[in-house]
Backbone and ligand atoms as CSV (ligand in chain L), in Angstrom:
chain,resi,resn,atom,element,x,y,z
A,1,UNK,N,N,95.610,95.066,86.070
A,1,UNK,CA,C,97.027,94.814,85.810
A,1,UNK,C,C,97.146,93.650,84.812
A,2,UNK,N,N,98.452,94.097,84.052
A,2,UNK,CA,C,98.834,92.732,82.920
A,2,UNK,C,C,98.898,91.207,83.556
A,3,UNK,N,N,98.380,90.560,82.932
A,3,UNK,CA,C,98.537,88.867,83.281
A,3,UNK,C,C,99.667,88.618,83.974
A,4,UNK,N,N,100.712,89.059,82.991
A,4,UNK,CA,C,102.378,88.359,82.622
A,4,UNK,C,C,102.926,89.337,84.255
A,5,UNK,N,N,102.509,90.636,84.628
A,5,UNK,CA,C,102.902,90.902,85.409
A,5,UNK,C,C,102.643,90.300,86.663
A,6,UNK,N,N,101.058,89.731,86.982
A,6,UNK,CA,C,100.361,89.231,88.217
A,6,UNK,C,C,101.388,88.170,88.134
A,7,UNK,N,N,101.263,87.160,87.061
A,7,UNK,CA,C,102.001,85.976,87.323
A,7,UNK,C,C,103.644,86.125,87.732
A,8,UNK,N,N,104.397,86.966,87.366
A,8,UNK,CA,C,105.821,87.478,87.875
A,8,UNK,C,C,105.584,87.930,89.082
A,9,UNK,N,N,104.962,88.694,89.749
A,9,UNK,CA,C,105.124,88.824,91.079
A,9,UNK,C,C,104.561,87.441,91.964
A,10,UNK,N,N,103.640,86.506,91.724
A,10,UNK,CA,C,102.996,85.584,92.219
A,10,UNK,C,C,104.148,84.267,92.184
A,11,UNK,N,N,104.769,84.484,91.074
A,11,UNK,CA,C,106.096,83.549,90.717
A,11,UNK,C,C,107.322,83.634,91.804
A,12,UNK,N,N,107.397,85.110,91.434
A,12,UNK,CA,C,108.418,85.716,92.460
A,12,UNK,C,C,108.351,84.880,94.075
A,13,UNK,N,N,106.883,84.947,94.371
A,13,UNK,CA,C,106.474,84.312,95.853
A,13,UNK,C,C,106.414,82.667,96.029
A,14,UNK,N,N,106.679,82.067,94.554
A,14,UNK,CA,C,107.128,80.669,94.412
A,14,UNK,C,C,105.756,80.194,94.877
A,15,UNK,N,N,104.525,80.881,94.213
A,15,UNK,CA,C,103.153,80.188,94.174
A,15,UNK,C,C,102.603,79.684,95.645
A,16,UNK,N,N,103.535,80.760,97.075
A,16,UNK,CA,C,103.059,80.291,98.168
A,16,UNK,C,C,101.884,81.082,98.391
A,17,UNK,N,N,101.215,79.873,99.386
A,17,UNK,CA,C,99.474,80.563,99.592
A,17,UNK,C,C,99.838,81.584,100.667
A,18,UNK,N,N,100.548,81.209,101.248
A,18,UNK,CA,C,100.720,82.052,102.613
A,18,UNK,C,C,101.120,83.430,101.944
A,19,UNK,N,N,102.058,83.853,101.466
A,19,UNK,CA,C,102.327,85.080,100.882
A,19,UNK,C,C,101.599,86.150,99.836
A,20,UNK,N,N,99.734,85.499,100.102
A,20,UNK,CA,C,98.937,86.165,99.477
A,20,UNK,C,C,99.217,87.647,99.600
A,21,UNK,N,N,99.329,88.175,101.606
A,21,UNK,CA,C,99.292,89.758,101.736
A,21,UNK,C,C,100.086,90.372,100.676
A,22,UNK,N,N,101.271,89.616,100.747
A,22,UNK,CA,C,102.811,89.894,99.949
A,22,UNK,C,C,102.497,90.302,98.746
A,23,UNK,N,N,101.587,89.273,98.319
A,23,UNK,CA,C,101.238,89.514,96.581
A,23,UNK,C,C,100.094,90.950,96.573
A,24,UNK,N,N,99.258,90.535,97.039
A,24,UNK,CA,C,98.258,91.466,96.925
A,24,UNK,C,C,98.746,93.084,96.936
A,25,UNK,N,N,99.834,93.678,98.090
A,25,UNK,CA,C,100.585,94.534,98.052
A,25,UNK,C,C,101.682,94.941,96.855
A,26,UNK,N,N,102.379,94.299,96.676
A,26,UNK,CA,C,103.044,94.398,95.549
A,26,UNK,C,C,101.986,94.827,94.577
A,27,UNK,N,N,100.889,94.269,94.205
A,27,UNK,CA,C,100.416,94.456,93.037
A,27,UNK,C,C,99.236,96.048,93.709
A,28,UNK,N,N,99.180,96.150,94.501
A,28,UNK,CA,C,98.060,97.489,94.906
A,28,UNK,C,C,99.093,98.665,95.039
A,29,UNK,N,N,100.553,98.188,95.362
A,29,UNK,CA,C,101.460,99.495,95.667
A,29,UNK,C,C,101.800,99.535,93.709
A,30,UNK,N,N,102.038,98.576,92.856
A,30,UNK,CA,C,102.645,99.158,91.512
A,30,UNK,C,C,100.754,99.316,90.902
A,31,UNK,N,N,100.047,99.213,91.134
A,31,UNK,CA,C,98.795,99.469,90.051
A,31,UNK,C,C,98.001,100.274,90.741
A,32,UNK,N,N,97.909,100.826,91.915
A,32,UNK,CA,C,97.603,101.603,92.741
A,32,UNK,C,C,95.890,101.051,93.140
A,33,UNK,N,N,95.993,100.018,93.051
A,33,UNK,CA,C,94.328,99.241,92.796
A,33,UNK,C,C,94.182,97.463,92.849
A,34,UNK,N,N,93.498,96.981,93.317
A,34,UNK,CA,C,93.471,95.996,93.364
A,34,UNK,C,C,92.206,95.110,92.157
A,35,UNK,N,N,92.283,95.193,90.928
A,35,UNK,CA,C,91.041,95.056,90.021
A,35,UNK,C,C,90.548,93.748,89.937
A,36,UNK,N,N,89.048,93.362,90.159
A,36,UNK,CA,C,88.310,92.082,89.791
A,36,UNK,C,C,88.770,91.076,89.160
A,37,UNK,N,N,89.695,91.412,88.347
A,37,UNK,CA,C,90.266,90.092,87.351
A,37,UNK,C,C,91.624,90.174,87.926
A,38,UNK,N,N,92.418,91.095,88.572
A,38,UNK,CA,C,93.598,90.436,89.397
A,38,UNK,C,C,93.075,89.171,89.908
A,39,UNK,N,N,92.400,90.150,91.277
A,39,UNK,CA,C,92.109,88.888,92.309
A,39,UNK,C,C,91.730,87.643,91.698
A,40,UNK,N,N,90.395,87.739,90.635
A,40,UNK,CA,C,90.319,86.529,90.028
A,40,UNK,C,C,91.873,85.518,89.578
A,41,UNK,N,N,92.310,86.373,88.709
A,41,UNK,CA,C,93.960,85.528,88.481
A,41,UNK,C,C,94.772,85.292,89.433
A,42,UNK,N,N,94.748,85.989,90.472
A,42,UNK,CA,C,95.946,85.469,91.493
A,42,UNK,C,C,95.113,84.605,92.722
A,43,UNK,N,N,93.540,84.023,92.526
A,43,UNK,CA,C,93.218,83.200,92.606
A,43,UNK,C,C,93.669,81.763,91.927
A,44,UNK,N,N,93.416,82.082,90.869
A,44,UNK,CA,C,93.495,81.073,89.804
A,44,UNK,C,C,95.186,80.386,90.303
A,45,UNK,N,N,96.121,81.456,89.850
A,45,UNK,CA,C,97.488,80.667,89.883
A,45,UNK,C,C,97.857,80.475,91.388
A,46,UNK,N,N,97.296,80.666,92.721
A,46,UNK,CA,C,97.621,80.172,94.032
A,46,UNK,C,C,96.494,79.142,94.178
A,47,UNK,N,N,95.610,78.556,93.362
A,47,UNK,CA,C,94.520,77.404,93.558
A,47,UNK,C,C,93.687,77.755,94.691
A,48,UNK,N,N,93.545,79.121,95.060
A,48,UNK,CA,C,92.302,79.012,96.143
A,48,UNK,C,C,91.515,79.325,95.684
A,49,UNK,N,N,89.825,79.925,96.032
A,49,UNK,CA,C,89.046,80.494,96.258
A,49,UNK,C,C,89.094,81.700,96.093
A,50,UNK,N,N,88.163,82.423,94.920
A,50,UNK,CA,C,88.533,83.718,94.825
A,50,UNK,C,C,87.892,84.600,95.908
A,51,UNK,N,N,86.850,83.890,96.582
A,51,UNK,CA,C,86.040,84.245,97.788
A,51,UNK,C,C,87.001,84.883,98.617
A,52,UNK,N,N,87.967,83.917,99.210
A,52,UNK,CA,C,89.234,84.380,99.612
A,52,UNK,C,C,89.930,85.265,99.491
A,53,UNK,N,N,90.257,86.103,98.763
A,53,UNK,CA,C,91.504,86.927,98.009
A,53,UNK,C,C,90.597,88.081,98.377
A,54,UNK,N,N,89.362,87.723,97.579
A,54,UNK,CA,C,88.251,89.138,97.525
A,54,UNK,C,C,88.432,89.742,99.340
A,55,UNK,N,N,88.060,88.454,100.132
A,55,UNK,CA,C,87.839,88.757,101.904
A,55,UNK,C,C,89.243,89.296,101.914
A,56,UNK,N,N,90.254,88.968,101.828
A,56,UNK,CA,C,91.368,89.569,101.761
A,56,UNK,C,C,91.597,91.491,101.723
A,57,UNK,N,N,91.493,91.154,100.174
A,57,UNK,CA,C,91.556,92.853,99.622
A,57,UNK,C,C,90.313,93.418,100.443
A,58,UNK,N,N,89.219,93.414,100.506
A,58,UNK,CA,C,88.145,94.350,101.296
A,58,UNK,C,C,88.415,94.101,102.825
A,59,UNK,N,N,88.821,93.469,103.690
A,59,UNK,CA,C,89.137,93.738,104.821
A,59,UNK,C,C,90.610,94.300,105.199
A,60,UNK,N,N,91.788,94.623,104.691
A,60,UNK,CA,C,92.169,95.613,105.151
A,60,UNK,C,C,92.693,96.702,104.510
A,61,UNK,N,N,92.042,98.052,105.095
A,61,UNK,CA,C,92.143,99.175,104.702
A,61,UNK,C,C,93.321,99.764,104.134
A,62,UNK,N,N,94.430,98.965,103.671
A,62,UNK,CA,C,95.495,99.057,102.886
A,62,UNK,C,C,95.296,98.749,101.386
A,63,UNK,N,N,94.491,97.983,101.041
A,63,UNK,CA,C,93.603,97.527,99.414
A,63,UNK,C,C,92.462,98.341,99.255
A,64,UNK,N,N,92.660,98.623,98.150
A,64,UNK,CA,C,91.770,99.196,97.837
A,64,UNK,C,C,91.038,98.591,96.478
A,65,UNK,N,N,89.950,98.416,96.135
A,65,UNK,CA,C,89.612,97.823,94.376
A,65,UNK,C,C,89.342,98.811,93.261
A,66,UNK,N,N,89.766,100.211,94.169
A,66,UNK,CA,C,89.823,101.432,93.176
A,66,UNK,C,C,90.642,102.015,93.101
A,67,UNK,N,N,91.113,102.598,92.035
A,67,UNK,CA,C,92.120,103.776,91.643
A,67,UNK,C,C,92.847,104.696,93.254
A,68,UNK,N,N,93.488,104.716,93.672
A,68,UNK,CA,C,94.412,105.660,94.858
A,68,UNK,C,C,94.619,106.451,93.972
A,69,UNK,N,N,95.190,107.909,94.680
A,69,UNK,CA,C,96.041,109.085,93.926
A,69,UNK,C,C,97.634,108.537,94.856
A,70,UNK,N,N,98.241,109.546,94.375
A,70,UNK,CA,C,99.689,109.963,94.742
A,70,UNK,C,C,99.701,109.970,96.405
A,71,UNK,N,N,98.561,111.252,96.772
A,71,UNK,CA,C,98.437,111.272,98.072
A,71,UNK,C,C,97.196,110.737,98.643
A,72,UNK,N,N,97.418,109.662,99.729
A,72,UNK,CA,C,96.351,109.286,99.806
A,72,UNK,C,C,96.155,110.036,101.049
A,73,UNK,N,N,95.044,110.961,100.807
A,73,UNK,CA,C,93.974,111.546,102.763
A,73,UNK,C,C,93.056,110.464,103.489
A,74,UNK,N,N,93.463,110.304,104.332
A,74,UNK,CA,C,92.292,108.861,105.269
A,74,UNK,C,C,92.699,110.016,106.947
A,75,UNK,N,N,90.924,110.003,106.964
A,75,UNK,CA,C,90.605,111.265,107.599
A,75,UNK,C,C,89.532,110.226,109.043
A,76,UNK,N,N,90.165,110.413,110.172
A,76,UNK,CA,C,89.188,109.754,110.813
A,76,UNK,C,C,87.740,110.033,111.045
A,77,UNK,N,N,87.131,109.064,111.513
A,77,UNK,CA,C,85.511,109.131,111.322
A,77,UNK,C,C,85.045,108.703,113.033
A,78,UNK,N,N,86.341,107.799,113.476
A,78,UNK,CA,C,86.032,107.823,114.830
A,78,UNK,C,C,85.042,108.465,115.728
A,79,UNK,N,N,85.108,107.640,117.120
A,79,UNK,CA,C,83.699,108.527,118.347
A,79,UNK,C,C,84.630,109.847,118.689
A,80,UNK,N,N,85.964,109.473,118.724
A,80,UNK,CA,C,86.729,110.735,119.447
A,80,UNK,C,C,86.776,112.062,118.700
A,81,UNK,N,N,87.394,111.562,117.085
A,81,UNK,CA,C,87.265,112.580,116.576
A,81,UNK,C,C,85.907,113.361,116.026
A,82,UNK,N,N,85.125,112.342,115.936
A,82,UNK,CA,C,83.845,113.273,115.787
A,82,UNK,C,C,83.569,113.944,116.599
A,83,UNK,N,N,83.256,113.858,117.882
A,83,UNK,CA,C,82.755,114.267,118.953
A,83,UNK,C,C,83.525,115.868,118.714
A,84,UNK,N,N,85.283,115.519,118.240
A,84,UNK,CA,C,85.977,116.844,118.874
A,84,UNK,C,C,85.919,117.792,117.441
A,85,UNK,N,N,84.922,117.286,116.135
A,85,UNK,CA,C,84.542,118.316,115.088
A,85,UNK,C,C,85.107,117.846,114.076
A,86,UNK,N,N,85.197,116.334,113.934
A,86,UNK,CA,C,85.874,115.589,112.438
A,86,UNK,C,C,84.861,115.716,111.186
A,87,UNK,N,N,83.568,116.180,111.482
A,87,UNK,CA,C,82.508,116.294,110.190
A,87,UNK,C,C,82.756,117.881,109.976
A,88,UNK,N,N,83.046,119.191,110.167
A,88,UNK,CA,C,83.622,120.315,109.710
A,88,UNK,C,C,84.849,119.776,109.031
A,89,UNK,N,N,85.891,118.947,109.632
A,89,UNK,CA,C,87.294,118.789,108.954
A,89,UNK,C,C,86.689,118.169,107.456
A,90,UNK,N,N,86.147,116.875,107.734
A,90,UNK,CA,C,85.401,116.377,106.449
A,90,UNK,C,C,84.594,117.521,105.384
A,91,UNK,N,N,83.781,118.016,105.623
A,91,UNK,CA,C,83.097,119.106,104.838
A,91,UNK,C,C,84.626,120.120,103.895
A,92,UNK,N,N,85.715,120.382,104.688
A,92,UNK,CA,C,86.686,121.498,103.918
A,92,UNK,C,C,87.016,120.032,103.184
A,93,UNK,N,N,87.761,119.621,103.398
A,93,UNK,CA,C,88.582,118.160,102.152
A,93,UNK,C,C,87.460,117.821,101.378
A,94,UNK,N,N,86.141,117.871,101.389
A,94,UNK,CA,C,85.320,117.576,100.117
A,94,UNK,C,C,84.779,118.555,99.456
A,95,UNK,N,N,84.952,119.591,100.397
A,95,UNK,CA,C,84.911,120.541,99.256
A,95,UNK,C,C,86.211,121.432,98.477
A,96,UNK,N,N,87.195,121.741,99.587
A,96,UNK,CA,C,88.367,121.754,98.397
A,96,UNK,C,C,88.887,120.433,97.285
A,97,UNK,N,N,89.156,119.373,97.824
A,97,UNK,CA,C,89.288,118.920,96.624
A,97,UNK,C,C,88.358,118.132,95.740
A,98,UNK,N,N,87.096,118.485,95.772
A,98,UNK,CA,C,85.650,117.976,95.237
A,98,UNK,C,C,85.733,116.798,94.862
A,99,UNK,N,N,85.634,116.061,96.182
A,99,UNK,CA,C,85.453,114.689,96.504
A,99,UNK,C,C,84.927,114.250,97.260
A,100,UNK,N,N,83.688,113.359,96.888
A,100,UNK,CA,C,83.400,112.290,98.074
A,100,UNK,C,C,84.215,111.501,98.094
A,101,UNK,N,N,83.979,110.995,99.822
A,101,UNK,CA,C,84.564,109.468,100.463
A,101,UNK,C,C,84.616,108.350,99.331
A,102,UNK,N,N,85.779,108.162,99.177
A,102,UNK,CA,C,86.096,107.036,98.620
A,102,UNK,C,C,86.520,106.918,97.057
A,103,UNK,N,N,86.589,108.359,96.640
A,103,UNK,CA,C,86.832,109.027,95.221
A,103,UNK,C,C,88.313,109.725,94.925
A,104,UNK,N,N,88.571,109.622,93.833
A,104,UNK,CA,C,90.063,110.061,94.026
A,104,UNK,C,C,90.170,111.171,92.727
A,105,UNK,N,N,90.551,111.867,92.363
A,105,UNK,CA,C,90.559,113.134,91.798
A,105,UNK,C,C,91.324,112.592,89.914
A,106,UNK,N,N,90.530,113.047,89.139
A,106,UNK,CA,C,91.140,112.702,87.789
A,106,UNK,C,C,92.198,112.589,87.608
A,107,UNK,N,N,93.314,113.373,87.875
A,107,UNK,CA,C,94.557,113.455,87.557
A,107,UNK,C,C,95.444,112.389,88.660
A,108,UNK,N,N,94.720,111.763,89.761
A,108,UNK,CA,C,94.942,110.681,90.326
A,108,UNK,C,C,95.691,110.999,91.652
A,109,UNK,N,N,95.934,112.438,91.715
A,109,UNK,CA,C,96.822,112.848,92.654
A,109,UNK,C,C,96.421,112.837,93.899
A,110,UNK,N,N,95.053,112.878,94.144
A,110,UNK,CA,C,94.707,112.816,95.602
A,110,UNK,C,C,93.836,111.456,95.675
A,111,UNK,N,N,93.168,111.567,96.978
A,111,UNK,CA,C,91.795,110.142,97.057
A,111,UNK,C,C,91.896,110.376,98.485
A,112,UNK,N,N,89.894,110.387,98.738
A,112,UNK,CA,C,89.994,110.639,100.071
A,112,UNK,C,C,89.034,109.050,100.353
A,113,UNK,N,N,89.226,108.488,102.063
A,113,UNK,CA,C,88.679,107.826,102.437
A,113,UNK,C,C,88.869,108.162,104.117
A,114,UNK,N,N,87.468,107.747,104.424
A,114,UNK,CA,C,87.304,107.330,105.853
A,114,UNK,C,C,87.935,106.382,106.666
A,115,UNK,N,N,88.220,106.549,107.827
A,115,UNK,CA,C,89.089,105.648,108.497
A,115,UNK,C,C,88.542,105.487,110.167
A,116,UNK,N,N,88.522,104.150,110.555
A,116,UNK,CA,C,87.815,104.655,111.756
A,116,UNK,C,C,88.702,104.955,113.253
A,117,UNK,N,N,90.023,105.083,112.905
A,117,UNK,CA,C,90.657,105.608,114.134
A,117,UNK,C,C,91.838,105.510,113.686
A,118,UNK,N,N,93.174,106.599,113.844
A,118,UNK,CA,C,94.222,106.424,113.367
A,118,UNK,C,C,95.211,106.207,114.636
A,119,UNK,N,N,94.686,106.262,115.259
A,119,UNK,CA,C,95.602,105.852,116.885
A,119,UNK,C,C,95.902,107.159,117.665
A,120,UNK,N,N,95.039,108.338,117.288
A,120,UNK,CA,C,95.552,109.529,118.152
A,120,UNK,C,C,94.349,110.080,118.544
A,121,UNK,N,N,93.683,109.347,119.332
A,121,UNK,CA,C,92.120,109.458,119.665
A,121,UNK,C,C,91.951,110.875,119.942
A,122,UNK,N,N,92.924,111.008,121.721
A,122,UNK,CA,C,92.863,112.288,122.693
A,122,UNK,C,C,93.362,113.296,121.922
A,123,UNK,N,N,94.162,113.490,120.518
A,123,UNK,CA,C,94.261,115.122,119.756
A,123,UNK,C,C,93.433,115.008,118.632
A,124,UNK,N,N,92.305,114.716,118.780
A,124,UNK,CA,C,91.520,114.387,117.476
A,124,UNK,C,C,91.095,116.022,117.116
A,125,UNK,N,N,90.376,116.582,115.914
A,125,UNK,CA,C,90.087,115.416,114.855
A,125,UNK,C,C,91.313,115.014,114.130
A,126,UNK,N,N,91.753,114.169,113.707
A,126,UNK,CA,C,92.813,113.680,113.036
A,126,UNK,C,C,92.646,113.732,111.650
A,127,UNK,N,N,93.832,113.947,110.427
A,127,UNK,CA,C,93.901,113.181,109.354
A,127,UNK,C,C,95.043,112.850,108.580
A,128,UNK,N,N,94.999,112.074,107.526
A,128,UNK,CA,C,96.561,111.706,107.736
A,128,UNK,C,C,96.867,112.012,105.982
A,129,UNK,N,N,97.627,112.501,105.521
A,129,UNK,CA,C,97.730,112.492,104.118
A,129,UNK,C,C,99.310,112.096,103.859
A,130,UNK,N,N,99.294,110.676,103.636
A,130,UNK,CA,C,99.712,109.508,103.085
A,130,UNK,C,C,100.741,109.183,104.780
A,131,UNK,N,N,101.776,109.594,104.779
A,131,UNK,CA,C,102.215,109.159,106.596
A,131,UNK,C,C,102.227,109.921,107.491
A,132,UNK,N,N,102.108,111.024,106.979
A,132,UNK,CA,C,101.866,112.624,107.683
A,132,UNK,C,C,100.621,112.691,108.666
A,133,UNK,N,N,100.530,112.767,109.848
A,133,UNK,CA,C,99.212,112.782,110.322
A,133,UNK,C,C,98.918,114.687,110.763
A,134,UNK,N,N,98.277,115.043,110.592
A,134,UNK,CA,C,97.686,116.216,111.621
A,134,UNK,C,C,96.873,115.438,112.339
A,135,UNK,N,N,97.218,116.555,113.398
A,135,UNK,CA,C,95.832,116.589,115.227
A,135,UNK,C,C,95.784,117.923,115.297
A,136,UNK,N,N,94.109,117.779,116.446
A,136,UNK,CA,C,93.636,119.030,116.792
A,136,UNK,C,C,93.198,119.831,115.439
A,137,UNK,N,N,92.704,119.109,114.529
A,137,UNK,CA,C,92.159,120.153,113.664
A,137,UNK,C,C,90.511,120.974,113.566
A,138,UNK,N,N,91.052,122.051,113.146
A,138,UNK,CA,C,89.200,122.504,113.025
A,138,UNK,C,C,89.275,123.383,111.391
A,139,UNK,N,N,88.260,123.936,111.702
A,139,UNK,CA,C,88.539,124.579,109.705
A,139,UNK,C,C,89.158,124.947,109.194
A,140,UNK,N,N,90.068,126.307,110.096
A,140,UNK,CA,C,90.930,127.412,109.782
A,140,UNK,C,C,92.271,126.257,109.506
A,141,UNK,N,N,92.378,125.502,110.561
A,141,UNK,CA,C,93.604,124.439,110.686
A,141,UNK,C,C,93.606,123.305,109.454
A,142,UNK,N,N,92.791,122.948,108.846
A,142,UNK,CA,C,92.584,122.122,107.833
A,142,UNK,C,C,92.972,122.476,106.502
A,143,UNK,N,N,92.195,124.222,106.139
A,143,UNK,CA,C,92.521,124.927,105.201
A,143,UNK,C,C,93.781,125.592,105.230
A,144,UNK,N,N,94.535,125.948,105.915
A,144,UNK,CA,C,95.590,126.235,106.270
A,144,UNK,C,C,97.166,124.801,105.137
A,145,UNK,N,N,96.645,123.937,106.146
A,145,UNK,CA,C,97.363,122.191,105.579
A,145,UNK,C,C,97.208,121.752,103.866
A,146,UNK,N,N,95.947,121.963,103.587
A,146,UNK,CA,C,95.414,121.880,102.632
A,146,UNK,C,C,96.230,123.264,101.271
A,147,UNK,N,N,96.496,123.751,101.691
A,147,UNK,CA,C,97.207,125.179,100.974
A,147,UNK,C,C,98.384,125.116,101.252
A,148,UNK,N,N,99.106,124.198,101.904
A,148,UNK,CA,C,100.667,124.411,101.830
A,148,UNK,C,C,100.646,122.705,100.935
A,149,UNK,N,N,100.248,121.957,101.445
A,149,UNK,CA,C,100.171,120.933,100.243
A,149,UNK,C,C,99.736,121.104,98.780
A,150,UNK,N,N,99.115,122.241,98.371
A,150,UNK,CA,C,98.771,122.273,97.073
A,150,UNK,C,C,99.627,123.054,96.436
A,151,UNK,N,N,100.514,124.350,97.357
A,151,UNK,CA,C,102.038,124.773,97.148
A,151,UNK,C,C,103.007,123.677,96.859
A,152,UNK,N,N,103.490,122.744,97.905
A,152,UNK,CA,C,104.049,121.773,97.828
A,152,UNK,C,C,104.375,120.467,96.446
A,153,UNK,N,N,102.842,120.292,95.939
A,153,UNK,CA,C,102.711,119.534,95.263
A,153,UNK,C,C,102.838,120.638,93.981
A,154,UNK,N,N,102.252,121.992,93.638
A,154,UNK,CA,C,102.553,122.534,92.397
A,154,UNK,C,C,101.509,122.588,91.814
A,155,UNK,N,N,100.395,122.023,92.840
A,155,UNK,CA,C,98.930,122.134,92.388
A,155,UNK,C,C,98.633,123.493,92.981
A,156,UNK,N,N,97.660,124.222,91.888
A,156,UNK,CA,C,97.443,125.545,92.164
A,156,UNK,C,C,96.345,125.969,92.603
A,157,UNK,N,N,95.178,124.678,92.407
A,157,UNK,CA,C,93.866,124.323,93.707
A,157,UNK,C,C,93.956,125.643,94.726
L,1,FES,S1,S,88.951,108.195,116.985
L,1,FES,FE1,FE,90.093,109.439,115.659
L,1,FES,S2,S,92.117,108.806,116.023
L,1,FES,FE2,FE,90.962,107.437,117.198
């Protein structure tokens, strides 16, 4: 992201340290990414530690330091949902939209990542594409979801 922009939203927060999450969001929801020389700069103009910012963005699963799509899929990896067949659900989402974990599709529209529990243990396997969650999925049920979203979106996938 542009300088002039980091520093306007960081301004906006009147250069408080406390309102790092604040900043960091703002700038991952408009750039869809959190990039090395942000954090470095919105180090720089809040005077901390870029050590800091970095522990920040990589601990919670809301930052990302790479490119998101439109829709983001975060597919649990959990004991529950594995157990109840979350590595079949995983196998259809990487192979319809030919992606590994943690990759997001050229045209930017999708991005899949692992998640380790979305809070619906007992209807697992779970996944959630962007606030939407499915439960109880297995292949037929995945591919099914997967084909009314690519209707939906106008993607012909
Ligand atoms: S383990 Fe999958 S939702 Fe909790």
């Amino acid at each position: 992201m542009e300088r002039e922009k980091i520093k306007r939203i960081v301004s906006k927060h009147r250069h408080e340290k406390a309102a790092i999450l604040a900043i960091l969001h703002e700038i991952q929801v408009e750039d869809k990414q959190l990039e090395t020389e942000s954090l470095n700069y919105i180090a720089q103009l809040l005077k901390i530690p870029v050590a800091n910012v970095y522990g920040l963005a990589t601990f919670y699963s809301a930052f990302s330091l790479g490119k998101k799509g439109d829709t983001k899929i975060r597919v649990c990896s959990g004991i529950s949902c594995h157990i109840n067949g979350a590595d079949e659900v995983i196998e259809v989402l990487k192979s319809k939209f030919n992606l590994e974990m943690g990759e997001t599709t050229w045209d930017e529209k999708f991005n899949l990542e692992k998640v380790h529990c979305l809070g619906l243990c007992s209807i697992g396997p779970n996944v959630a594409f962007n606030m939407d969650t499915y439960s109880k999925l297995n292949k037929e049920r995945i591919e099914m979801i997967i084909e009314i979203l690519h209707k939906r979106t106008g993607d012909s996938k």
